[in-house]
N, C-alpha and C positions, 0 to 999 in steps of 0.2 A: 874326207867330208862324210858326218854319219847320213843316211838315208833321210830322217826328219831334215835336216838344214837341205840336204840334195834336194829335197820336194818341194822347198819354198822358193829352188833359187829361178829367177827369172832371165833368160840370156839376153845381155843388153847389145843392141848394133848400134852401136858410136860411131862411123868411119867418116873417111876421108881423103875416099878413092873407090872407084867402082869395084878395084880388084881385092881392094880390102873388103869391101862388104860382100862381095863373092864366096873370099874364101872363109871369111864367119859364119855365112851363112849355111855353106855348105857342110860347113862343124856342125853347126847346129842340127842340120837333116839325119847326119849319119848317125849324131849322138845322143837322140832325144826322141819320143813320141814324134807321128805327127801332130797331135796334138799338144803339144806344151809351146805357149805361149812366145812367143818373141816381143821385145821392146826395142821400137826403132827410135831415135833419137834425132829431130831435126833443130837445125841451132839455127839463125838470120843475121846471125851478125852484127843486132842491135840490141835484142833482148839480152843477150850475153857477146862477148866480143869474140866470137870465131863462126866458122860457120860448117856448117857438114855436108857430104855428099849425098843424102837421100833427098828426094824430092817427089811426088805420087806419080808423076809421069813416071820417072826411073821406076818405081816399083812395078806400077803396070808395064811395061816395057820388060819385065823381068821373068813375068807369070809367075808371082811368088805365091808358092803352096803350103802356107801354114796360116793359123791363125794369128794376127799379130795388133799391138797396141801402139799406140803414138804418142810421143812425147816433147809436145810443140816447146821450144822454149824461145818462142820468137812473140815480137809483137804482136796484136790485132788480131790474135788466136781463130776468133768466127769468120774470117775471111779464108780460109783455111779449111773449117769443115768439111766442104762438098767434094774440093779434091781430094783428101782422104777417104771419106766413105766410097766414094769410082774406085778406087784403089785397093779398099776389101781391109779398110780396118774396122777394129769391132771396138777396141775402144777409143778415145781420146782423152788425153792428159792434159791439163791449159793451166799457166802459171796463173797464180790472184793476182801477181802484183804486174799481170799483162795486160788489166782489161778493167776498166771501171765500173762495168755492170756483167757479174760473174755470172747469176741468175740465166742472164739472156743467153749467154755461150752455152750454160749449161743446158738450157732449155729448147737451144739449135741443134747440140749434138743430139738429143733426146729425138728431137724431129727427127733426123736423120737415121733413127731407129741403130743407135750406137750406144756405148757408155761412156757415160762423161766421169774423168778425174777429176779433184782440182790436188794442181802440185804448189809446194810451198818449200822459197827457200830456207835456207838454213838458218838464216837469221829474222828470218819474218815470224811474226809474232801470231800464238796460234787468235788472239781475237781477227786478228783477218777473216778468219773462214769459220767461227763460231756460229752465225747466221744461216749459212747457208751450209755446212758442210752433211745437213743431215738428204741436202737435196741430191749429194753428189752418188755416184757406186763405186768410188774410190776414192783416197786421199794418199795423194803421193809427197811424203816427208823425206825431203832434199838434205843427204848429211851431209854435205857441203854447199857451198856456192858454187853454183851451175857454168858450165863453162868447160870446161879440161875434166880429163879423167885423170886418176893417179892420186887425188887428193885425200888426207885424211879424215876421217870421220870426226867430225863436232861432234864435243861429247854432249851437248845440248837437246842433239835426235834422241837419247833415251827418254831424258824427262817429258820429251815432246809426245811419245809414244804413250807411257804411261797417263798423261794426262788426258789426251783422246781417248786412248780404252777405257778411261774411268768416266767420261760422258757416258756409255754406253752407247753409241752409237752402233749402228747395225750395219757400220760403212768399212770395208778392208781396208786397211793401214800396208802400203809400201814403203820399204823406204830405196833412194838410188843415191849412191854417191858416195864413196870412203867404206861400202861396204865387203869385212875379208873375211876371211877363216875365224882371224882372231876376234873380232866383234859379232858373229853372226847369229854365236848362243842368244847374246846377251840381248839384243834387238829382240830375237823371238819372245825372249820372256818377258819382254818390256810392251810386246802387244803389234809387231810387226807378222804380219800375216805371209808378205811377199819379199824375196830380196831381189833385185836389179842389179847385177853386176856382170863384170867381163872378167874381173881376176879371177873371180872362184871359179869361172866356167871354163874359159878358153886357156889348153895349156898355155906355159909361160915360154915355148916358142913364136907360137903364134902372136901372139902379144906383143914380142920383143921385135919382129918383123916391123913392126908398123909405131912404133914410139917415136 
């Protein structure tokens, strides 16, 4: 991995056991600033059909030492806020197609003196978030549908990228999901700022431990 793609990439915690996010996390300490960013991944089991082991009590219950984002993909996203920020995140990520008045969530995380994302699946159309995407301080571009990891990148997320960058917005472009080596050029030049993954980051033992 050249040092440009290494700088963009974002370490994602997806688990699905305490001992699995232990020992990610723990990669992550040895291997990285303290400051570089982690992305924790919570799923409910409705918004997409699995669910994951983090929860903000578990985080606090952890005394986790780094700065870290959140990336609701469950229903009713604003019901949610509070226990996050006790928790000691700094941003929060909420799907559009979780919540029928996007405005307000993103106007609750703001309350809570946080950052709001808004994430979009892979097949959701960017007029979704054209209204409001200039309110947000992120926009996370889903190159799959949400759910499992392992999946391949929709070739859809380049055009998607490009088309955002050409709004000009002043808003950083993520994208999570099918993101590898082999696409990772091509996303940056397409206007992706940030990448979210666990293949390019966590060796392929690790990984293979918990499949």
């Amino acid at each position: 991995m050249n040092n440009k793609i290494a700088s963009t990439v974002i370490p994602s915690l997806l688990t699905y056991s305490r001992h699995e996010f232990e020992e990610k996390y723990s990669y992550i300490q040895v291997n990285t600033s303290k400051h570089t960013l982690a992305h924790i991944d919570v799923m409910d089991g409705k918004f997409v059909p699995t669910t994951c082991w983090c929860t903000p009590q578990k985080i606090r219950s952890m005394n986790f030492k780094r700065p870290f984002e959140v990336h609701l993909m469950t229903n009713n996203p604003e019901r949610r806020i509070a226990a996050w920020k006790r928790a000691g995140a700094q941003r929060i990520h909420f799907h559009i197609e979780a919540t029928p008045n996007p405005l307000l969530v993103i106007d609750q995380i703001h309350k809570a003196h946080m950052q709001a994302g808004i994430a979009l699946n892979a097949r959701t159309s960017l007029k979704k978030i054209e209204l409001i995407a200039g309110h947000a301080d992120a926009i996370l571009v889903m190159g799959i549908q949400p759910g499992k990891t392992g999946k391949h990148l929709e070739t859809s997320t380049f055009q998607k990228l490009k088309t955002l960058r050409k709004k000009a917005l002043r808003v950083p472009l993520l994208v999570d999901g099918g993101v590898s080596q082999i696409n990772a050029s091509k996303l940056l030049a397409s206007g992706a700022e940030g990448l979210i993954s666990t293949s390019m980051f966590y060796p392929k033992e690790l990984l293979k431990k918990y499949q």
